[in-house]
C-alpha positions in Angstrom: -222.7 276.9 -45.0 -225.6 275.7 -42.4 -224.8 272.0 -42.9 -221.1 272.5 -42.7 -221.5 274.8 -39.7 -223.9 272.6 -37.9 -221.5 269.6 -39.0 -218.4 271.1 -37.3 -219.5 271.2 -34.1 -221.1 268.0 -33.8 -217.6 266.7 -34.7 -216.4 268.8 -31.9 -218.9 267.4 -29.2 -218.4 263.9 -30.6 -214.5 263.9 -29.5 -215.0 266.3 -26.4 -217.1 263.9 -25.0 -216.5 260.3 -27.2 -220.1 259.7 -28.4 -221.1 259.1 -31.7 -222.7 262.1 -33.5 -226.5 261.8 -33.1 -225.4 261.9 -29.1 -223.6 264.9 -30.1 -226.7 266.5 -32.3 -228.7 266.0 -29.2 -225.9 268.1 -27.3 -225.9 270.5 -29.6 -229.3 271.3 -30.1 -230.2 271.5 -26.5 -227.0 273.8 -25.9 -228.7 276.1 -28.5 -232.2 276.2 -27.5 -231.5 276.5 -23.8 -228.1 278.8 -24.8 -225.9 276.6 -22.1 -222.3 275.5 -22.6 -222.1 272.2 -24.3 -220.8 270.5 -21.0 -223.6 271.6 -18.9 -225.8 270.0 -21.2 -223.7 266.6 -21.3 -223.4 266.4 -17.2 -227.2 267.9 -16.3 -229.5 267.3 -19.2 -229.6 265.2 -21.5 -230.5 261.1 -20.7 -227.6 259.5 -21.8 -225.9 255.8 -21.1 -222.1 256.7 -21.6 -221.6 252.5 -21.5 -223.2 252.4 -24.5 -222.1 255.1 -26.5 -225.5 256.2 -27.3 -228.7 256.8 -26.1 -230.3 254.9 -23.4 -233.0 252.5 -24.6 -234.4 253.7 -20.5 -234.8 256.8 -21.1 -238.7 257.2 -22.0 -238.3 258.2 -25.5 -236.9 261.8 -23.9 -233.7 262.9 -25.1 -233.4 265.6 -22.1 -235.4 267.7 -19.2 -234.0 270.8 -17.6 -236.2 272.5 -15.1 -235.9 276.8 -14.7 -237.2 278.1 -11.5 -238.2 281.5 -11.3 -240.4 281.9 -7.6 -242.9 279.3 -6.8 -243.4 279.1 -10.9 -241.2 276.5 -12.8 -240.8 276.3 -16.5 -240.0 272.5 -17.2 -237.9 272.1 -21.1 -238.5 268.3 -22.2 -236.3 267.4 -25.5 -236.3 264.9 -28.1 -233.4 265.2 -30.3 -232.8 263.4 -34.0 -230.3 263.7 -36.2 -232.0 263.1 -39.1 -233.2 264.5 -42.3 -237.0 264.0 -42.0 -239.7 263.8 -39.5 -241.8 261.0 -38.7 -245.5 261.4 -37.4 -244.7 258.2 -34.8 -242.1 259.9 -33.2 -244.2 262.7 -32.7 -246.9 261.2 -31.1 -244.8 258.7 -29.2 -242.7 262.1 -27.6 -246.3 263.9 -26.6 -247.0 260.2 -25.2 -244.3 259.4 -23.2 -243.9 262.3 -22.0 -248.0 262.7 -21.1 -247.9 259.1 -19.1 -245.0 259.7 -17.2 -245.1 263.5 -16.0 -248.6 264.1 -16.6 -250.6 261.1 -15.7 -247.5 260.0 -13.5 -247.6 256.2 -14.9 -244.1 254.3 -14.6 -243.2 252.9 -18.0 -241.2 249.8 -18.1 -238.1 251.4 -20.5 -238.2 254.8 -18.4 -235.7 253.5 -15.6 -233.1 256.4 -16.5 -235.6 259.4 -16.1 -235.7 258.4 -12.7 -233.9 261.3 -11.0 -235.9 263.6 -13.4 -239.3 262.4 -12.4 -238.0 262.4 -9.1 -237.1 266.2 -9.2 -240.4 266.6 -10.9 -242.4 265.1 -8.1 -240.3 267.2 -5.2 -241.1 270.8 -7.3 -244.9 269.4 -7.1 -244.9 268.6 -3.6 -243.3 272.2 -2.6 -246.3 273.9 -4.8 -244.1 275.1 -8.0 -247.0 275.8 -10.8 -244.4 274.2 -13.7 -245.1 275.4 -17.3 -244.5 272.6 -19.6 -242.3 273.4 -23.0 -241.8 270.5 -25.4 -239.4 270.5 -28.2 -238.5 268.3 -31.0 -235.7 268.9 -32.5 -234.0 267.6 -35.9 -231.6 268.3 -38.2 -233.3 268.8 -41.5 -235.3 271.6 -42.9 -239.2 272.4 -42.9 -239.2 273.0 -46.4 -237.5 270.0 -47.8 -240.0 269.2 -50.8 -238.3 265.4 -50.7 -240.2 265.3 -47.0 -243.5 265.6 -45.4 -241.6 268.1 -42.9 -243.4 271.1 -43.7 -247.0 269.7 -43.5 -245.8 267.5 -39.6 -245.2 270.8 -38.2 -247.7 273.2 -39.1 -249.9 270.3 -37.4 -248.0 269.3 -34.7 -246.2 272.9 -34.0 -247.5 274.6 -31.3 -245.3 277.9 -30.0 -244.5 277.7 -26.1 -246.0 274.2 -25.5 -244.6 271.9 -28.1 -242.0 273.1 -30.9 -240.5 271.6 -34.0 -237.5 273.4 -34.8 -235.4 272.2 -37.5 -231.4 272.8 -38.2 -232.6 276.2 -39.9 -233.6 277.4 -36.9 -230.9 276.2 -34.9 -228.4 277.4 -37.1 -230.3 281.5 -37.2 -230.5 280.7 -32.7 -226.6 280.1 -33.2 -225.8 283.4 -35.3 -228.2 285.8 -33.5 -226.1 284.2 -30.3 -222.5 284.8 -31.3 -224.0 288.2 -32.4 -226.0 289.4 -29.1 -222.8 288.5 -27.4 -220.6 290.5 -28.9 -220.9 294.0 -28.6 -223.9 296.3 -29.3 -224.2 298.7 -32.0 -224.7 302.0 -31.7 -228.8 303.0 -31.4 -229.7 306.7 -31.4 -233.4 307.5 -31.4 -236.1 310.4 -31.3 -238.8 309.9 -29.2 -242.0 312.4 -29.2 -243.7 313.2 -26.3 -247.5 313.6 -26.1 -248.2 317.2 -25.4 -251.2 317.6 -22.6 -254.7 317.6 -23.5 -255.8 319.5 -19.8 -254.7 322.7 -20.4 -254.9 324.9 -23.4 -251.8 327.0 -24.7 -249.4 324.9 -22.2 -247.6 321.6 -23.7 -246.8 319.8 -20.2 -245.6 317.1 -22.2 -242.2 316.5 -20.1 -241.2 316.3 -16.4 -237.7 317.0 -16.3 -235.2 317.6 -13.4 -231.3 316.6 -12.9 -229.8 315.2 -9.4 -225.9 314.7 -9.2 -225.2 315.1 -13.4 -228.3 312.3 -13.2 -230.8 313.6 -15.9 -234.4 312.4 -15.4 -237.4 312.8 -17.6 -241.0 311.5 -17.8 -243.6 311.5 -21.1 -245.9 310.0 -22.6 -245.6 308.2 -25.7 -248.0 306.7 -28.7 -246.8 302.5 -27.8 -246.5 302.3 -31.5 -244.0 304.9 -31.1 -242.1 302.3 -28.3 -242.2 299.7 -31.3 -240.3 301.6 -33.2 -237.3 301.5 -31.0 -238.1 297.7 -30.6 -238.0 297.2 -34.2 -235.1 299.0 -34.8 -233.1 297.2 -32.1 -234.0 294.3 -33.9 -232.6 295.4 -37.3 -229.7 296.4 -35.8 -228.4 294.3 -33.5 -230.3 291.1 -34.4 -232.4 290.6 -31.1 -234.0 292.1 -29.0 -231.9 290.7 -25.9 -229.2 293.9 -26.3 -232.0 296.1 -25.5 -233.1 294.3 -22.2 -229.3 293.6 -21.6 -229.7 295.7 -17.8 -232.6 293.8 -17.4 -233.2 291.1 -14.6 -235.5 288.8 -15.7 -236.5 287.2 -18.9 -239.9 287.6 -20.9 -242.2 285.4 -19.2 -244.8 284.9 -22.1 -248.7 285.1 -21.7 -248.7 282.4 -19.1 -248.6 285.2 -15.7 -251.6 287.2 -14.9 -250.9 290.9 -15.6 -249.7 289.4 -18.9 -252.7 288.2 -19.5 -254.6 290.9 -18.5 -252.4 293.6 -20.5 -253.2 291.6 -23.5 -256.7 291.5 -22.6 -256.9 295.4 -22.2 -255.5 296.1 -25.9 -257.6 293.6 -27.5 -260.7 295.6 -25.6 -261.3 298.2 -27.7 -263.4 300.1 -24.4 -260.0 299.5 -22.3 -257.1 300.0 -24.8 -257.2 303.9 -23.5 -256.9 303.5 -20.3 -253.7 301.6 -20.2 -251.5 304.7 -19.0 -253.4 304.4 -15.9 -253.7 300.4 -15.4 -249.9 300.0 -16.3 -246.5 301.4 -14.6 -244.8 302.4 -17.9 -241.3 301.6 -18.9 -238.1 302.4 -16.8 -234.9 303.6 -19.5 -231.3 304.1 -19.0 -228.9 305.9 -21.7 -225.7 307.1 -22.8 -226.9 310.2 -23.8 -229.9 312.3 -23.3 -230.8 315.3 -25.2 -233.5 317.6 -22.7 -235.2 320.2 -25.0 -235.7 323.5 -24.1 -238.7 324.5 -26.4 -240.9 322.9 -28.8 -240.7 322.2 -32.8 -243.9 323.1 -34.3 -245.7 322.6 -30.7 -244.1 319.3 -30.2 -240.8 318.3 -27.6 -238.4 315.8 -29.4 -236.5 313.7 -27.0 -232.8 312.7 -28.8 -231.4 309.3 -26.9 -228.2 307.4 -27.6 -228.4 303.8 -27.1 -231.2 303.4 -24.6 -232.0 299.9 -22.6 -235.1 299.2 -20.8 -233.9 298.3 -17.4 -238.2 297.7 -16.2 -240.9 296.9 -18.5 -239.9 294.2 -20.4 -243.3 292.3 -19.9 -244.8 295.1 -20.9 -242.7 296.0 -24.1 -242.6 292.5 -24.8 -246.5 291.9 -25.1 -247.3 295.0 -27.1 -244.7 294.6 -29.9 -245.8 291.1 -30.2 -249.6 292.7 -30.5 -248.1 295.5 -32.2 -246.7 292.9 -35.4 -249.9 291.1 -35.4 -252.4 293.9 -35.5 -250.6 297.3 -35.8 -253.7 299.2 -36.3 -255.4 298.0 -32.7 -252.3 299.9 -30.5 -254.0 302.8 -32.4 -254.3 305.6 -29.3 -252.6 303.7 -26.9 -249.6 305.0 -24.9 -247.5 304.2 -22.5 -245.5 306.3 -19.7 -241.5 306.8 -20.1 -239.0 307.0 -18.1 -235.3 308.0 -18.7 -232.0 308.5 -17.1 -229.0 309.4 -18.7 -226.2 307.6 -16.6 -223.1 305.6 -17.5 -222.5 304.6 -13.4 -222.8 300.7 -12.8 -224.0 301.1 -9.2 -226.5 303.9 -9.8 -228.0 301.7 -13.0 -227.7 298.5 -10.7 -230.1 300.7 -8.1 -232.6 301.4 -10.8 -232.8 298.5 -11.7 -233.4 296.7 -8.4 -235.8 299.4 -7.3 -237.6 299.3 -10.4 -237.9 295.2 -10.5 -240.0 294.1 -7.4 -243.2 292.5 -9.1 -241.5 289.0 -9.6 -238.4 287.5 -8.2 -234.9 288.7 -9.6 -232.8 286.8 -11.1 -229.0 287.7 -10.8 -227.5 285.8 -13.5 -226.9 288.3 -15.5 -226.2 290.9 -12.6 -223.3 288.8 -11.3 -221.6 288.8 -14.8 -220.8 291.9 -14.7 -218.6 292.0 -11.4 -214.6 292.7 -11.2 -214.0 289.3 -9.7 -215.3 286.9 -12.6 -212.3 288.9 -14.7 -209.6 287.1 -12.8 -211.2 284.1 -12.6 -211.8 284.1 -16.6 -208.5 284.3 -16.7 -207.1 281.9 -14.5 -209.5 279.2 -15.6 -208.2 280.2 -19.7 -204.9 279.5 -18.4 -205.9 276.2 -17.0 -207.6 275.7 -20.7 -211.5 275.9 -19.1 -213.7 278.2 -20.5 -215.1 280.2 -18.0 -218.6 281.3 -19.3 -219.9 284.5 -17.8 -222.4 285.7 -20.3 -224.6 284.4 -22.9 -223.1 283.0 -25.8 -220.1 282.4 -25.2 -219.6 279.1 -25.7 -220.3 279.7 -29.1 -217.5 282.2 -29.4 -215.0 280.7 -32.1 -211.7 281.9 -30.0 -213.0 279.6 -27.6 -213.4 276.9 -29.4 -209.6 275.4 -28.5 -210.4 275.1 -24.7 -210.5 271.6 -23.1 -213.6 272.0 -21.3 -216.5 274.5 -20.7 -218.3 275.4 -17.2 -221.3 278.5 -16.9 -219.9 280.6 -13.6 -223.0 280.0 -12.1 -222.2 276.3 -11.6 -218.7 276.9 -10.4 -220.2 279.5 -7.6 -222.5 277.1 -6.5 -220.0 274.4 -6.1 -218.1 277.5 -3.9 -220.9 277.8 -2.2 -221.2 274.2 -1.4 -217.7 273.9 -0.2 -215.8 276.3 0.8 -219.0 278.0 2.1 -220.6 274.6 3.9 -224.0 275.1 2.8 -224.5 272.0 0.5 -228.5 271.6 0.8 -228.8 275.2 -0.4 -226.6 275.0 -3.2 -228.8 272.5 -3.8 -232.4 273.7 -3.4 -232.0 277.5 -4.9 -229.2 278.5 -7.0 -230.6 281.7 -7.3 -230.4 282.4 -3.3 -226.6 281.2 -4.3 -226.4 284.2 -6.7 -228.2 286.5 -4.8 -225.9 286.2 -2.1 -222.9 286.3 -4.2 -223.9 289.6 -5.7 -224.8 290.9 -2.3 -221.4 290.1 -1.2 -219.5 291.7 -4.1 -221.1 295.4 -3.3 -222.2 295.5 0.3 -219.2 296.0 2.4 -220.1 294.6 5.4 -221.1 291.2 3.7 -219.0 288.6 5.2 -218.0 287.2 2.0 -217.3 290.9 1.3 -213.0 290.5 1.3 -213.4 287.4 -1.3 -215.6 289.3 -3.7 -215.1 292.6 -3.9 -212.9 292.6 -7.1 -209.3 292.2 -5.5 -206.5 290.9 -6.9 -205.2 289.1 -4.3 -208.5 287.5 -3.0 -208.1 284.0 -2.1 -211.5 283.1 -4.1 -209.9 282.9 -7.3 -208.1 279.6 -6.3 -211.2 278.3 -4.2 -213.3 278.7 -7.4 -211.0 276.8 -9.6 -210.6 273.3 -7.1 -214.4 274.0 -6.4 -214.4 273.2 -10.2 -212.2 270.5 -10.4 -214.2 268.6 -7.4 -217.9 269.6 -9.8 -215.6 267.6 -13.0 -214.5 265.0 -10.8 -217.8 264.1 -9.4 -219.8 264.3 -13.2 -217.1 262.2 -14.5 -217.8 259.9 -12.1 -221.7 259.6 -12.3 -222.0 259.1 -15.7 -219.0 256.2 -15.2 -221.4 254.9 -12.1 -224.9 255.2 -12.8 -224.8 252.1 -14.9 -222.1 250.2 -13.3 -223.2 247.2 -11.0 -220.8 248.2 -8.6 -222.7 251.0 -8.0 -226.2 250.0 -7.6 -227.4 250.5 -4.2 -225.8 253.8 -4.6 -229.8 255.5 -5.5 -228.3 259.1 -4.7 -225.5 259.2 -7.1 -227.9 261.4 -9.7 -229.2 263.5 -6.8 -226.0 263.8 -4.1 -223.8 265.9 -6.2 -223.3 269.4 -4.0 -223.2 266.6 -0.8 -220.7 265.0 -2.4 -218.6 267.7 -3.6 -219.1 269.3 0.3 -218.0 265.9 1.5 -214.5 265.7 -0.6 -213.9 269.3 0.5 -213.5 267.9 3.9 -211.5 265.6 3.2 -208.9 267.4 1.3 -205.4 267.9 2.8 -203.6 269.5 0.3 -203.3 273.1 0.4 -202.5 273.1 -3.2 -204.7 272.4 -6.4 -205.5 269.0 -7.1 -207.9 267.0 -9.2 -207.7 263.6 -8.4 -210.4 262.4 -5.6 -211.0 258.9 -5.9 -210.2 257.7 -2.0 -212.3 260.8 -0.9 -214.8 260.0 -3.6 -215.0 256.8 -2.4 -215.4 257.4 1.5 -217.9 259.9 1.0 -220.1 258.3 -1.2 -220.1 254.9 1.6 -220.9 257.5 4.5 -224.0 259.3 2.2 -225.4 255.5 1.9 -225.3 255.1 5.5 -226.9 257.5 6.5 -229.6 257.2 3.5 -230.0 253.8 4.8 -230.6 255.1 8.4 -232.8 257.6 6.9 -235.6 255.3 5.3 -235.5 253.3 8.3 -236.8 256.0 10.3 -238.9 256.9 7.8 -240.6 252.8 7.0 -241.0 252.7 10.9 -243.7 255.4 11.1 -244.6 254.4 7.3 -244.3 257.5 5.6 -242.5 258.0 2.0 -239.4 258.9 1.7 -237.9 261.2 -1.0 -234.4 261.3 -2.0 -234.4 264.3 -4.0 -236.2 266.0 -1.0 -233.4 264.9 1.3 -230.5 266.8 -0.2 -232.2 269.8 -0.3 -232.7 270.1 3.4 -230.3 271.0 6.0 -230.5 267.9 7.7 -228.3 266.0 4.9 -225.2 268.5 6.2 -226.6 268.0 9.6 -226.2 264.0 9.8 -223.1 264.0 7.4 -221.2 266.1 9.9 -222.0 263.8 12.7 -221.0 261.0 10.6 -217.2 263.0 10.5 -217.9 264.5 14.0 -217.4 268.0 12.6 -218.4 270.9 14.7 -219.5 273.8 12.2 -218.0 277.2 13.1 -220.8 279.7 13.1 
């Protein structure tokens, strides 16, 4: 079943996109680790020379890079992808290699010409202070335990989890199911919890704090944390993830690599410490369907009856005891950890919680935003222009889906809006999470300017912005991977890093009020004016003999600046 699964889609890729199929198994297997939509993969990922029809000889030995930035941190994914059977020790080292002399020791190899824009955006996130976690993965499509190969014995040397993983087509295959299973909907979780009763006062529980404010029921306790891994576990068994139970939830688990991670870790594996962790954590925040408030104790003890609770703050925390609760169970002996739980159903009073409860790190609204009215209508329209409008996770691995032309996350098609219709280019550019933010803000404050196209209504005039803001994003990737390698093209150096400029560029030069996808004069004209003024650019910059960084350029406002002078274009404020 794996095989002919695995074998299905790579069929699929392979005539979306016309590459062979080890072009398509490096698509794939990206798409799954990374859960993206195949075409995101295809136009921002992997390393690939479309002239050819298969992969670049230029390209370092790396298959694809994708940076995540979350704050001033970066988590940087590096890939090299095989379709093959078995693994070979020389890849192996040559991948580590590679990628340690160019990124690492920042040496310029002589077949690493088509990395350049990555190493460029690499440099740029180094020069603006990003600390960037480095996560290598191998991936191939054979199996660990293949007695014909010396898989099993390569990876429990090589494998290292979080900084350099071998995952074979098992693996991909379980990543895939638990996927099309997380997004689909969650199944029903009731459990008991049992308060700690207090150890101050004699004859008195005080075990809960309890009060209701509007039909909003509230209670605080303290639980044993093996008691919280329960719940975890069970999630688990359930639902086949952990993701349903964080699906409120604004950020991701950030691993050991952040201090208080680190130093929560540090506290349960001190056997002095481990007790005071009530008072040297903030506990969990909980939201539910339904919450049962006792009136008097069982045998001395409260028990606390929830229906299908999700932990809207406290994932770091959950997260790092369950993994030290399956390691050592016995060590989270006597430790607890301070609940707290709502009982609500309303989406603005859960997105409240959830905001107030989630200052520590920066928050990321891709999840938020998938939840508002307005990315309904524009699923729909973009079905019925046969695009696959992808709003949550997993979707593109939904089977009903599967005989849509082409595949865009909503995240990229806002930011193109924002780029366009919106005229802020360099910022689409430099933070797509300020995009998102700003977005969401828009769709629930109602004195937001962007308030009347996002608010949810029917007849908003966003819904057709979004869908030629897409078909200018298609246009230009088309484009770039025709260009990049084309000799016609080669003093055009900002072709891999110009793409919300560009996009902003054909926007204003569109006369048509109504939908259109061909852009080839505009395309044309814009991309002469960007080399221009690039030109102009690193003359300035050669007089007073300072370096000058592409990537760097189209991430500031003076890229917008210069290109509206070009067009003499007076912004309206």
């Amino acid at each position: 079943m794996k095989d002919l699964f695995i074998q299905g889609y790579l069929e699929r890729i392979s005539k979306q996109f016309n590459i062979n199929v080890d072009d398509a198994f490096e698509i794939f297997s990206i798409a799954v680790v990374l859960d993206k939509s195949f075409d995101e993969v295809y136009n921002e990922i992997i390393i690939l020379n479309p002239e050819s029809n298969k992969s670049s000889s230029q390209d370092g030995g790396i298959d694809g890079v994708y940076f995540e930035e979350n704050g001033l941190q970066c988590t940087m994914y590096v890939f090299q992808c095989k379709n093959s059977k078995k693994l070979e020790q020389g890849r192996l080292d040559k991948f580590k290699d590679n990628f340690e002399e160019i990124f690492i020791k920042g040496k310029v190899l002589p077949n690493s010409k088509d990395l350049s824009s990555k190493i460029d955006e690499y440099k740029d996130l180094t020069r603006k202070g990003y600390i960037i976690k480095h996560q290598l993965y191998f991936l191939y499509n054979g199996s660990r335990i293949d007695s014909q190969t010396s898989n099993e014995q390569l990876t429990n040397f090589y494998h290292q989890e979080n900084v350099f993983e071998i995952i074979d087509s098992e693996i991909l295959y379980d990543k895939v199911v638990r996927i099309i299973e997380s997004s689909s909907r969650r199944k029903d979780i009731d459990f008991t919890f049992n308060p700690e009763n207090s150890n101050v006062v004699k004859g008195d529980n005080q075990a809960l704090y309890s009060y209701v404010i509007n039909n909003v029921k509230a209670l605080n306790f303290r639980i044993q944390a093996t008691e919280l891994c329960e719940l975890m576990f069970k999630e688990e068994s359930i639902n086949g993830s952990l993701d349903t139970l964080y699906s409120e939830n604004i950020r991701g688990f950030l691993g050991f690599k952040p201090k208080a991670n680190q130093k929560m870790l540090g506290t349960l594996n001190d056997p002095n410490q481990k007790y005071y962790f009530p008072f040297l954590n903030n506990g969990l925040t909980l939201i539910c369907e339904k919450l049962n408030i006792p009136a008097n104790t069982q045998v001395s003890k409260y028990i606390v009856q929830v229906k299908n609770p999700l932990i809207v703050n406290g994932l770091q925390t959950s997260r790092v005891i369950y993994d030290f609760y399956k390691k050592d169970s016995e060590k989270l002996k006597d430790v607890f950890v301070n609940i707290r739980i709502y009982e609500s159903s309303e989406k603005d009073l859960v997105d409240l919680i959830t905001d107030a409860t989630n200052t520590q790190t920066p928050i990321n609204f891709k999840d938020k935003i998938s939840n508002e009215d307005f990315n309904s209508i524009t699923k729909e329209l973009f079905r019925n222009n046969d695009i696959n409008y992808l709003v949550k996770r997993g979707e593109i691995f939904n089977q009903s889906n599967i005989w849509l032309n082409k595949s865009v996350p909503n995240e990229i098609v806002l930011k193109f809006w924002y780029a366009t219709y919106n005229g802020k280019p360099e910022i689409a550019k430099n933070s797509i999470s300020t995009v998102l933010e700003d977005i969401y803000d828009a769709s629930k404050i109602t004195h937001h300017p962007l308030h009347q196209l996002f608010n949810g209504n029917k007849d908003s005039v966003i819904y057709i912005q979004l869908l030629q803001s897409y078909y200018i994003y298609d246009f230009i990737q088309i484009k770039k991977k025709l260009n990049l390698n084309n000799p016609k093209y080669s003093e055009y150096v900002h072709l891999p890093h110009a793409d919300e400029l560009i996009a902003y560029g054909i926007y204003n030069e569109i006369k048509s009020k109504t939908i259109t996808k061909d852009f080839e004069t505009e395309y044309e004209l814009v991309n002469y004016r960007i080399l221009e003024i690039l030109n102009a650019e690193r003359e300035k910059y050669n007089a007073q003999g300072k370096p000058f960084s592409i990537a760097s350029y189209f991430k500031k406002p003076l890229c917008r600046i210069e290109y509206n002078e070009k067009i003499n274009l007076l912004e309206d404020y």
